[in-house]
C-alpha positions in Angstrom: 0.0 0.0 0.0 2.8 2.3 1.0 4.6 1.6 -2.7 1.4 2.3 -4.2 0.8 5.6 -2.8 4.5 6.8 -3.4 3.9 5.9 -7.1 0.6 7.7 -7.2 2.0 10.5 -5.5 5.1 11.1 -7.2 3.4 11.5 -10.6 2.8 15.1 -11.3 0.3 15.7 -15.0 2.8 17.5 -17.4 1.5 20.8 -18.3 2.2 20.9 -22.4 1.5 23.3 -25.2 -0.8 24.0 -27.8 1.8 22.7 -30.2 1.9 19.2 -28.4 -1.2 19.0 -27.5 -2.4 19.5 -31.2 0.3 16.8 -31.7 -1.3 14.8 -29.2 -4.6 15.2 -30.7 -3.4 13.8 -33.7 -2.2 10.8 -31.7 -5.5 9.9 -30.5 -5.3 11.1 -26.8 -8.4 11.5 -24.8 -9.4 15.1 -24.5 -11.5 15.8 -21.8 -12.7 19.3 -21.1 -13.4 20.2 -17.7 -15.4 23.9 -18.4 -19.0 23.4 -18.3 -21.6 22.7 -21.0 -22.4 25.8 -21.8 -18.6 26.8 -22.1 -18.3 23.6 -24.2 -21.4 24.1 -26.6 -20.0 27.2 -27.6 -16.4 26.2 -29.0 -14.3 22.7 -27.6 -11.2 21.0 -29.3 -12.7 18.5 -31.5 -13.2 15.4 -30.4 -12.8 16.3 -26.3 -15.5 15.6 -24.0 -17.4 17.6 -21.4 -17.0 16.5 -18.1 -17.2 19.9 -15.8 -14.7 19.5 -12.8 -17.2 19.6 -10.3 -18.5 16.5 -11.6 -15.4 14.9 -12.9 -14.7 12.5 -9.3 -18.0 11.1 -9.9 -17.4 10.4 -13.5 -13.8 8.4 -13.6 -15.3 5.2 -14.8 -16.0 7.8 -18.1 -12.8 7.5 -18.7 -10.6 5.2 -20.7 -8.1 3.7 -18.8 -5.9 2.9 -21.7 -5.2 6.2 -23.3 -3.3 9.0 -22.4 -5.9 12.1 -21.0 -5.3 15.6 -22.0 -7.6 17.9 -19.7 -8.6 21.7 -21.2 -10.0 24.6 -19.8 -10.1 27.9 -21.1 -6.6 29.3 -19.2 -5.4 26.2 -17.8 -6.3 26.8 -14.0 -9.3 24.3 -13.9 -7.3 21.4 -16.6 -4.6 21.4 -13.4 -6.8 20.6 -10.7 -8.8 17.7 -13.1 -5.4 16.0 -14.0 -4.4 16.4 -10.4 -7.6 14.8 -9.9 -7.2 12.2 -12.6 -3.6 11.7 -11.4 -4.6 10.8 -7.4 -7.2 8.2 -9.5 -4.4 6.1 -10.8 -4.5 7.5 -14.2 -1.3 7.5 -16.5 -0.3 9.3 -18.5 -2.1 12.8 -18.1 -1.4 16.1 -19.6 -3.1 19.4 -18.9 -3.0 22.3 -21.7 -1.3 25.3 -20.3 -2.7 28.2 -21.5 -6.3 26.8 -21.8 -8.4 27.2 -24.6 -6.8 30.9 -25.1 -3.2 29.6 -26.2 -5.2 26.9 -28.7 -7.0 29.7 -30.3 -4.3 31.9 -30.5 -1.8 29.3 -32.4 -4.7 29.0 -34.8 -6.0 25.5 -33.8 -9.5 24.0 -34.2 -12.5 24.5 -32.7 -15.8 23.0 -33.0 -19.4 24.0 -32.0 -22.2 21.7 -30.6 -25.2 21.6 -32.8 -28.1 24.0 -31.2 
């Protein structure tokens, strides 16, 4: 027990740019936004989910365990404390977009809107 919770502990999300995450996009990583629906509706990363952070503890068995989880916010605050989260779950590997949403907009990536 005491191994498992050094491993667990020790792991810290890596905070990446919009450069790698696009690059991780392109990988196939999980993408999971933690802003809330209406946040989401209006303009997400292709392909990410909505899960809003105050649900997200609830919601780990959403989540594939197999891939590697990029969390997204719009400035990277709340995508810190949902990979933290994610992190203390046993989940690995996990990445958190610094900059948010902002920085991915500003290097010119995607964005997509939910249908009305």
């Amino acid at each position: 027990l005491l191994l498992l919770w050094l491993r667990t502990t020790a792991r810290v999300a890596t905070e990446i740019t919009a450069s790698q995450a696009y690059e991780k996009l392109q990988a196939q990583a999980f993408f999971l936004d933690v802003r809330g629906e209406a946040d989401w509706n209006a303009g997400h990363i292709p392909g990410s989910v909505d899960i809003p952070l105050d649900e997200l503890a609830g919601r780990l068995g959403d989540l594939p365990a197999d891939r590697e989880i990029v969390v997204v916010c719009t400035i990277g605050k709340r995508s810190k404390d949902g990979a933290r989260i994610l992190v203390e779950a046993g989940f690995w590997p996990v990445a958190c977009l610094g900059g948010g949403l902002r920085e991915w907009v500003a290097a010119g990536y995607p964005l997509e809107t939910a249908a009305p």
